[in-house]
C-alpha positions in Angstrom: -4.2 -18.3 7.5 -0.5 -18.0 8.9 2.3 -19.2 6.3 4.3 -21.4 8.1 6.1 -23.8 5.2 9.0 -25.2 6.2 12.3 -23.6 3.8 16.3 -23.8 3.8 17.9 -20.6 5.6 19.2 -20.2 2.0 15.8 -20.0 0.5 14.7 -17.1 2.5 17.9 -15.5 2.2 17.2 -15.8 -2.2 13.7 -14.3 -2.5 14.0 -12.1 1.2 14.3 -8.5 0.4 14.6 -5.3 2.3 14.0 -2.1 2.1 15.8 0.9 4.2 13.2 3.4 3.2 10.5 0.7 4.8 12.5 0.7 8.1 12.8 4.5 7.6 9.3 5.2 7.4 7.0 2.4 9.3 6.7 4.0 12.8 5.3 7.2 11.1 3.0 5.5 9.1 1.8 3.3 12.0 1.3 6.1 13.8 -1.4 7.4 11.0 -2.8 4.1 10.7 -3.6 3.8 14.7 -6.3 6.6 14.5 -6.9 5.7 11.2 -8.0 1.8 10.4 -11.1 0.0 12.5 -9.9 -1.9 15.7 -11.1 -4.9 14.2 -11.2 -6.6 10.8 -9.3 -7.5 7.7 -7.1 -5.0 6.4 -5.8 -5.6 2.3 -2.5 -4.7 1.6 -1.9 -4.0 -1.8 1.9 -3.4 -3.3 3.2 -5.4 -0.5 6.7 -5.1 -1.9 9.1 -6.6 0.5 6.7 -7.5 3.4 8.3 -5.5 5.9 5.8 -3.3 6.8 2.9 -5.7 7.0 4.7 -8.0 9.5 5.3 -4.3 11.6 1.8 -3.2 11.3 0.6 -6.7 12.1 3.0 -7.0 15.3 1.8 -3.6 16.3 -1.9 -4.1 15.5 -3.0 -7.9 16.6 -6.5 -7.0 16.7 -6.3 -6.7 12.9 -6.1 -9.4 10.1 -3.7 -8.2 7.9 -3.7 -9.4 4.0 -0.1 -8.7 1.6 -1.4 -8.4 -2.0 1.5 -7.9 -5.1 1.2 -8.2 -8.4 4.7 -9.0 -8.4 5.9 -12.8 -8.4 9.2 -11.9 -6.5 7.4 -9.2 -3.7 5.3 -12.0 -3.0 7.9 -14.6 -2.9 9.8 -12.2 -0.3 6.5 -11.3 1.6 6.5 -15.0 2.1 10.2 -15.7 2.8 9.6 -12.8 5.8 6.3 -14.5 7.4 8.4 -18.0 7.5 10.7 -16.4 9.3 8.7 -14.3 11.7 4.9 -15.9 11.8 2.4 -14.0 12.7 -1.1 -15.3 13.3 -2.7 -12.1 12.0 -0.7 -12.2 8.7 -2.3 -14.2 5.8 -0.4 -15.9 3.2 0.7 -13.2 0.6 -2.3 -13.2 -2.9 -1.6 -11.9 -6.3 -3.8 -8.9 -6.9 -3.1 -6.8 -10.0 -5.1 -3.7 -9.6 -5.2 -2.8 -13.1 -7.5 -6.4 -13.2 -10.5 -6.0 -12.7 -11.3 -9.0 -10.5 -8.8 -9.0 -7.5 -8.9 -12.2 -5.2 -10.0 -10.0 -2.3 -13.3 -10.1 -2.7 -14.3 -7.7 0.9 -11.9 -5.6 2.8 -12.2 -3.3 6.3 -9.6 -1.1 5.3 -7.4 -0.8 1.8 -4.0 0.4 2.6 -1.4 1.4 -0.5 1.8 2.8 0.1 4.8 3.6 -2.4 3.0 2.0 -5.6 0.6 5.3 -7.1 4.3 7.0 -8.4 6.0 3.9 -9.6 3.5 3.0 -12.0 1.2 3.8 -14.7 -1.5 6.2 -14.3 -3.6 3.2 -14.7 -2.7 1.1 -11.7 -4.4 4.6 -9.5 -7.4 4.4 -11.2 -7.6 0.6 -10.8 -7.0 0.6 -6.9 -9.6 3.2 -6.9 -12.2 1.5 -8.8 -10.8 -1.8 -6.6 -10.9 0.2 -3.1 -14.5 1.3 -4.6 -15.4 -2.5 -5.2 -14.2 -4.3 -2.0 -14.9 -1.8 1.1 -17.7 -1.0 2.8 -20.0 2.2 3.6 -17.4 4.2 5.8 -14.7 1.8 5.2 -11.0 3.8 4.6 -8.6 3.6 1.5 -5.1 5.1 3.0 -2.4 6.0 0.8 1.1 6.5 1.1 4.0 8.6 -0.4 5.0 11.6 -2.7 2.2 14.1 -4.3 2.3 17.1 -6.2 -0.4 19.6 -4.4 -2.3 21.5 -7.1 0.6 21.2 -10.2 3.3 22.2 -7.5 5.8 19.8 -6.1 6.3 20.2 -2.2 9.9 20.2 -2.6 12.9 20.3 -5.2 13.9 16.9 -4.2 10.5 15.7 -5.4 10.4 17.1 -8.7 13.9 15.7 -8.9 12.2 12.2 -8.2 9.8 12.7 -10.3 12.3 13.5 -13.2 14.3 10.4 -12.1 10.9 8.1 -12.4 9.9 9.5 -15.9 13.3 8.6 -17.2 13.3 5.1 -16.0 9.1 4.8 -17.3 7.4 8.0 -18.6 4.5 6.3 -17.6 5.5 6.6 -14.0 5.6 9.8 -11.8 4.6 11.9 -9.0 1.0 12.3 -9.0 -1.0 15.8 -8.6 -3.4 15.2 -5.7 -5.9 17.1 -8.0 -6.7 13.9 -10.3 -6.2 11.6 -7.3 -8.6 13.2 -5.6 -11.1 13.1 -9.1 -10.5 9.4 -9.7 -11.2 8.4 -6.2 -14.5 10.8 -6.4 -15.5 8.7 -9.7 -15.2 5.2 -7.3 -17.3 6.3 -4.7 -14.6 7.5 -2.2 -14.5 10.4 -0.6 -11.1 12.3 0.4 -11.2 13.0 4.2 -7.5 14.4 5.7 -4.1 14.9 4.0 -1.3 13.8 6.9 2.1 15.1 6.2 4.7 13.0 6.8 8.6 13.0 6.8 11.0 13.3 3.4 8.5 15.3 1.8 5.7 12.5 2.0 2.0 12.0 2.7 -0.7 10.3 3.4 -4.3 10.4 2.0 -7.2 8.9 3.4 -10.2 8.2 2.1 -13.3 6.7 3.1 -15.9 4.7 1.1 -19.0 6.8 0.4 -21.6 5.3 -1.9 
């Protein structure tokens, strides 16, 4: 369904956020998700955030249906402001989906993609878009993750274990993750872990792909 609600120029400009770090990094990431997600389908976003790289992925990829999740009233609020602004027909209106819930309002997906949410948030909300990914995808189906990991207990960089001692100050439940017990929890949902991509700034990307 495209979101096409008529609003003030000064509505989108109150709830329509940006992110330079989403402008950085989107042409890299679409270049992983091109050999990566099925050439046709539904793909479920989930920590939309902003909404900016939805509405690039969906201009890039038409063939796909594209669907923002948040569990964030605001991110979805400027996911929205974004679509009225640019409509796409291959965007769907922006759904609350809380992965740590254990009913999401996506009930099937072709692909699950997840980037920049795993560090800034409980070690919880990883296991629940694991168990999620595990719920709504299909045999062969791909989960694809996005942003900073620590590779067997070792950060890939100083600059990351900086982060990662910035995020446990603002929320000691947050934190750069060890792809070790990523890797475990996705195991225990019935995905299976299929490339690491490396990617610029000291990021990466993990795919999986639903197995059981």
């Amino acid at each position: 369904m495209r979101l096409d609600v008529p609003t003030t120029n000064a509505r989108v400009a109150a709830v329509k956020q940006t992110s330079p770090s989403a402008m950085r990094n989107r042409e890299p990431i679409l270049a992983v998700l091109r050999n990566v997600l099925p050439e046709r389908g539904t793909v479920l976003e989930i920590a939309s955030g902003t909404g900016e790289h939805v509405l690039h992925f969906a201009a890039a990829l038409p063939s796909l249906v594209f669907q923002p999740s948040d569990a964030s009233a605001a991110a979805l609020e400027s996911v929205a402001a974004h679509l009225r602004e640019t409509p796409l027909g291959n965007v769907r209106a922006p759904v609350r989906v809380d992965v740590t819930e254990q009913d999401w309002s996506v009930q099937h997906a072709d692909a699950v993609l997840c980037c920049n949410m795993i560090h800034i948030a409980p070690w919880q909300a990883c296991e629940g878009l694991m168990r999620g990914a595990g719920r709504v995808l299909g045999l062969g189906a791909p989960l694809v993750t996005y942003g900073p990991y620590r590779f067997h207990g070792e950060f890939t960089a100083p600059s990351n274990a900086d982060f990662d001692a910035s995020l446990r100050q603002r929320d000691p439940s947050w934190g750069v993750r060890d792809v070790d017990d990523i890797f475990a929890c996705a195991e225990a949902s019935g995905l299976s872990h299929e490339r690491t991509v490396v990617m610029p700034a000291n990021n990466h990307m993990l795919v999986f792909r639903r197995q059981q």
